[in-house]
C-alpha positions as CSV (number, residue, x, y, z in Angstrom):
1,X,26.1,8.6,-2.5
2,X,28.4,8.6,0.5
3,X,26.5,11.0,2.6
4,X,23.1,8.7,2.1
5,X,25.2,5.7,2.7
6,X,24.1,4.0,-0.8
7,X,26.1,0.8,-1.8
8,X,28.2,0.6,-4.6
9,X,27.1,-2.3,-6.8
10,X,30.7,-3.2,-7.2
11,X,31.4,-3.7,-3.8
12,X,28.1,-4.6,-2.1
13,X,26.4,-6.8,-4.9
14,X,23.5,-6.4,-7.4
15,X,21.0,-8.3,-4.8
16,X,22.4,-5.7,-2.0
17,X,22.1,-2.2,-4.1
18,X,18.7,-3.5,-5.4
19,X,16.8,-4.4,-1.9
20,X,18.2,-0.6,-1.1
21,X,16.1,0.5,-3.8
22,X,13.1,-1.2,-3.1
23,X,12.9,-0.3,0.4
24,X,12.0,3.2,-1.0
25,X,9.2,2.5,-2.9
26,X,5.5,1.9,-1.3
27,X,4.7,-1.2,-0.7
28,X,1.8,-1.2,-3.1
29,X,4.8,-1.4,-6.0
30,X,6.8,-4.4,-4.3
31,X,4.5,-6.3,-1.9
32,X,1.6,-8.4,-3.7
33,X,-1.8,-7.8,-2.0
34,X,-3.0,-11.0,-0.1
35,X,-5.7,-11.5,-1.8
36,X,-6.6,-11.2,-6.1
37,X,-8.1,-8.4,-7.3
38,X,-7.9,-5.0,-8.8
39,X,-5.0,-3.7,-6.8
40,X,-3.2,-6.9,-7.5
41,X,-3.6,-6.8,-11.2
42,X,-1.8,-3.1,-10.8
43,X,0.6,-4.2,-8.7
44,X,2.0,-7.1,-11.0
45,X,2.0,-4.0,-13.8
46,X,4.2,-1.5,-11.8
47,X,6.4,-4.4,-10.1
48,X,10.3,-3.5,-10.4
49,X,12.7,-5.5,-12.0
50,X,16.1,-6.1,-12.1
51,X,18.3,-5.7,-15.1
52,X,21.6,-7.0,-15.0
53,X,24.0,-9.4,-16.9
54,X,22.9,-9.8,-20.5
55,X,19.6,-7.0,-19.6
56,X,22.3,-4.6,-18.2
57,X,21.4,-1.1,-18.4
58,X,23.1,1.0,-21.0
59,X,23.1,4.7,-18.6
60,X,23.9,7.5,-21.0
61,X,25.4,9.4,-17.8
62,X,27.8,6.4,-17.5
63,X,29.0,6.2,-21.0
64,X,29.7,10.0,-21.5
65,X,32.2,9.5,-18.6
66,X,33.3,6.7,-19.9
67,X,34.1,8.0,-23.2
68,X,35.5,11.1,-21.2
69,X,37.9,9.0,-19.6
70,X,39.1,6.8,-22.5
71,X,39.4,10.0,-24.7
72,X,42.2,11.0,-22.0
73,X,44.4,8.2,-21.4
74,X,44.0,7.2,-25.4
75,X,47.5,7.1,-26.9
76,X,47.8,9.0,-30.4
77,X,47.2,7.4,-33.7
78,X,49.8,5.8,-35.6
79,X,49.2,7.9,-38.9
80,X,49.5,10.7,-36.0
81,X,53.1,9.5,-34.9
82,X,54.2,8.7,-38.5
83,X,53.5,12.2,-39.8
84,X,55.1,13.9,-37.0
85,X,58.1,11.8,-37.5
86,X,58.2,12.0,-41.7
87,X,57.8,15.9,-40.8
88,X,61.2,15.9,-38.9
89,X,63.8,13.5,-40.4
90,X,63.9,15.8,-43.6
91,X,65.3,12.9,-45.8
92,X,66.3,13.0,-49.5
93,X,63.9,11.5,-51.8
94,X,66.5,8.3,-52.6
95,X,66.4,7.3,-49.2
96,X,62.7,7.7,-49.8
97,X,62.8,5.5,-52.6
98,X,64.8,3.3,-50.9
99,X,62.3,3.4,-48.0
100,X,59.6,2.4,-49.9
101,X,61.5,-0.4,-51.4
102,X,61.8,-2.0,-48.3
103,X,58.6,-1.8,-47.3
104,X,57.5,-3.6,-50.1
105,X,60.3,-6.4,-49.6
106,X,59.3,-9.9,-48.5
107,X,60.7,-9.3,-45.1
108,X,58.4,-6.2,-44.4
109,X,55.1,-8.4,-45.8
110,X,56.1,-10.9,-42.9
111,X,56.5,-8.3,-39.7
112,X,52.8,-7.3,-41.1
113,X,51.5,-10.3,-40.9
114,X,53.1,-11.1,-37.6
115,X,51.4,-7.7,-36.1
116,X,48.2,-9.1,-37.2
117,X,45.9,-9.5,-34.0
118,X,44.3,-12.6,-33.0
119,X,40.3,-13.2,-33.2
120,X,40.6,-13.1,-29.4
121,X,42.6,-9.7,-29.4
122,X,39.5,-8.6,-31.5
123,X,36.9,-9.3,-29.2
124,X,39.0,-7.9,-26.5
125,X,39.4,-4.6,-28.4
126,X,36.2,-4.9,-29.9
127,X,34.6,-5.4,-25.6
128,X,36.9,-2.1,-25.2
129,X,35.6,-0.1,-27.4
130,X,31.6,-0.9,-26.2
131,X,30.2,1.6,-22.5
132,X,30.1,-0.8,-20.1
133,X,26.2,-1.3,-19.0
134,X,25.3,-1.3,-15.1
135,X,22.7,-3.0,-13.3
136,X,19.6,-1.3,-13.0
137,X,15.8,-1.7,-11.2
138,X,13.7,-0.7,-13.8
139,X,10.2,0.6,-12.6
140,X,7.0,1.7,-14.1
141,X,5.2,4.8,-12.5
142,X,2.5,6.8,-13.3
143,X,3.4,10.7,-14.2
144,X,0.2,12.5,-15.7
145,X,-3.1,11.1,-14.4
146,X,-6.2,11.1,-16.6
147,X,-9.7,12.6,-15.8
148,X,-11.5,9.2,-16.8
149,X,-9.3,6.3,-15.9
150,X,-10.2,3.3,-17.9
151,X,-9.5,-0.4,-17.3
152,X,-8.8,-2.9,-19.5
153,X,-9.0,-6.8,-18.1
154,X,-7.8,-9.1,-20.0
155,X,-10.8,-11.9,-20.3
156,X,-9.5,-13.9,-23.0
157,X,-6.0,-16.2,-23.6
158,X,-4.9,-18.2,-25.7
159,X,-5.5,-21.8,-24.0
160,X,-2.3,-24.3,-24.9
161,X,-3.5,-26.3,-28.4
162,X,-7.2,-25.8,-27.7
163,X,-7.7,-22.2,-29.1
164,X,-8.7,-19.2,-27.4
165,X,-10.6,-19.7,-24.2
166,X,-12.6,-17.4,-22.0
167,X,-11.1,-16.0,-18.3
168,X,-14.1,-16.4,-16.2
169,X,-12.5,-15.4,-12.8
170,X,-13.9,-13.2,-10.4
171,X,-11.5,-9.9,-10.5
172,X,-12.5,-7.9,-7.3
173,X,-12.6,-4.0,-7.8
174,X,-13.1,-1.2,-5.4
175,X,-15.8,1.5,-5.5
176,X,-13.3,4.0,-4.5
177,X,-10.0,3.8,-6.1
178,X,-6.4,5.4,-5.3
179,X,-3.3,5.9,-7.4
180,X,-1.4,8.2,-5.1
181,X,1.1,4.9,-4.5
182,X,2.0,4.2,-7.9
183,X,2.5,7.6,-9.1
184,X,6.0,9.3,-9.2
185,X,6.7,12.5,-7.0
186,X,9.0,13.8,-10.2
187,X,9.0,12.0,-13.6
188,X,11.8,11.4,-14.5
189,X,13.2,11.2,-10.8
190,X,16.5,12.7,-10.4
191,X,17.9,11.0,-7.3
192,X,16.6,7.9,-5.7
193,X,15.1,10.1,-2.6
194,X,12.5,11.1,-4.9
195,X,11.2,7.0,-5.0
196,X,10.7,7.8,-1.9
197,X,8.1,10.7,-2.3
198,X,5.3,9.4,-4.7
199,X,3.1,12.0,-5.8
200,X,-0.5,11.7,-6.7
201,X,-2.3,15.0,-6.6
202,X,-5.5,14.1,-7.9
203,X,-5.4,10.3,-7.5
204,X,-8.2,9.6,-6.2
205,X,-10.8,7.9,-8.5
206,X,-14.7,6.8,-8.3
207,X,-15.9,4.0,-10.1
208,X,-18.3,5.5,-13.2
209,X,-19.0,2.5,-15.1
210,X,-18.5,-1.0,-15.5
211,X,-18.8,-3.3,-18.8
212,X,-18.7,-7.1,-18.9
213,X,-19.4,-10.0,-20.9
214,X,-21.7,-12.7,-20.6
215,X,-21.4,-15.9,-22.1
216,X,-18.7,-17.6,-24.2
217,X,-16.3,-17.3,-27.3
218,X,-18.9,-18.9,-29.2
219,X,-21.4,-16.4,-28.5
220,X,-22.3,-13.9,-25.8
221,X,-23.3,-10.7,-25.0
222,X,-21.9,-7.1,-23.7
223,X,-24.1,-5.4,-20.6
224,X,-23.3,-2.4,-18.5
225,X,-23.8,-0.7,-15.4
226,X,-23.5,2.3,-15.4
227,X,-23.7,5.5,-12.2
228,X,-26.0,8.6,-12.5
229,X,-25.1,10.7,-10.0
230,X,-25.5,8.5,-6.4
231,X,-27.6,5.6,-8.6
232,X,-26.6,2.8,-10.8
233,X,-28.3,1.5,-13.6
234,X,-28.2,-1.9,-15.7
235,X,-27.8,-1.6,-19.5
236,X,-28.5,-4.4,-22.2
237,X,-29.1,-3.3,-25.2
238,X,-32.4,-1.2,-25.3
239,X,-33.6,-2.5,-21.6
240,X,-32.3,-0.2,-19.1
241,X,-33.5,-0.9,-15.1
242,X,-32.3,0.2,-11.8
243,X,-29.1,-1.8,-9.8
244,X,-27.6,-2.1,-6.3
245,X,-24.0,-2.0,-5.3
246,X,-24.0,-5.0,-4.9
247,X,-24.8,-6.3,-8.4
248,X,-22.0,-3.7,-9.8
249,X,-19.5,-5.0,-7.7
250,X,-20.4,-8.7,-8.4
251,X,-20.1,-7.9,-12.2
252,X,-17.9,-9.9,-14.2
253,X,-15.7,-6.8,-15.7
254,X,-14.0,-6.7,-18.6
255,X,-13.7,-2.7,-18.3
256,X,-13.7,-0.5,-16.0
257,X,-14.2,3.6,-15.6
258,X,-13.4,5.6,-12.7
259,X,-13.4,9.4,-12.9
260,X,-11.4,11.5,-10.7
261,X,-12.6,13.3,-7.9
């Protein structure tokens, strides 16, 4: 980390280490469009977040050196240190007997109880024992893409005490769509230079098809436009007749299909 100048966490603070991050990543990930639409809609679903306090990252890398490191400096185990010493004194087995009679004595019962540790010694240990977890920025990046990309928007929520309602808004979408900035150069990435180089090969998409609903909850009905080589064509039901651009892109989609070119 030294040689790219990263922050330490520790020293620099969570904000610090995760504004470092996101400076790698293309804008299309971190920076909302300006106005709604498609490529706002997959923004929100690749946006980063930051995990720390309670949503701390448990990193397996971490804990193995953790463990590493408290295996080292761990003192041996008291049945350890008693067995080594029994093995050496070599005493007769009165003084055994006698030995255990102590042990049992009242006096013995009370140093126990004294050695006892407290419910707060507990949690200590107990917080010890547990990897520490490190802030993170978790992110959300396409690996493999698909040869027929399909949409879902979401046109129906649950509206606060009055049922289910109907999302009417107008959801903008391209004719030509590209992935290339939400797509990961390696998947997993193994160093954060590689945030830096998204991939894409093959990440560019044309729009095949488009399905939408017209109506309400109550009733309604599914059409679809659908491309034939460089023409578009309106579907309902049995009817079938030629459409325009423009009535495709003024569609009210509920799904989309974009092949890749």
């Amino acid at each position: 980390g030294e040689e790219r100048g990263w922050l330490a966490w520790e020293e620099a603070g969570i904000e610090a280490c995760a504004e470092q991050v996101l400076a790698l990543l293309p804008a299309e990930q971190t920076q909302p469009p300006s106005s709604p639409g498609l490529a706002a809609c997959l923004q929100a679903f690749v946006q980063p977040e930051v995990l720390a306090d309670e949503e701390a990252y448990a990193c397996e890398a971490c804990a193995k050196a953790w463990a590493s490191e408290r295996a080292s400096r761990q003192p041996p185990r008291v049945d350890e240190v008693a067995a080594a010493e029994g093995a050496g004194e070599g005493e007769g087995e009165g003084e055994g007997a006698e030995g255990d009679a102590e042990a049992g004595s009242p006096g013995a019962e009370e140093e126990e109880e004294e050695g006892v540790p407290s419910a707060a010694d507990r949690r200590a240990c107990d917080a010890e024992a547990r990897p520490p977890r490190q802030p993170a920025v978790k992110l959300v990046q396409l690996e493999r893409l698909p040869p027929v990309l399909t949409l879902h928007l979401k046109r129906f929520s649950a509206g606060g005490g009055r049922g289910a309602a109907k999302v009417s808004a107008k959801v903008p979408f391209p004719l030509e769509l590209q992935l290339g900035p939400y797509c990961s150069a390696q998947a997993p990435p193994e160093s954060l230079s590689d945030l830096g180089s998204p991939g894409g090969g093959g990440a560019r998409y044309e729009l095949s098809g488009v399905v939408e609903h017209q109506g309400s909850l109550s009733g309604g009905h599914y059409t679809a436009f659908v491309r034939a080589g460089s023409s578009w064509y309106h579907m309902s039901d049995s009817h079938v007749s030629e459409a325009d651009e423009e009535a495709v892109l003024g569609a009210q989609a509920s799904l989309l299909f974009y092949v890749q070119v």
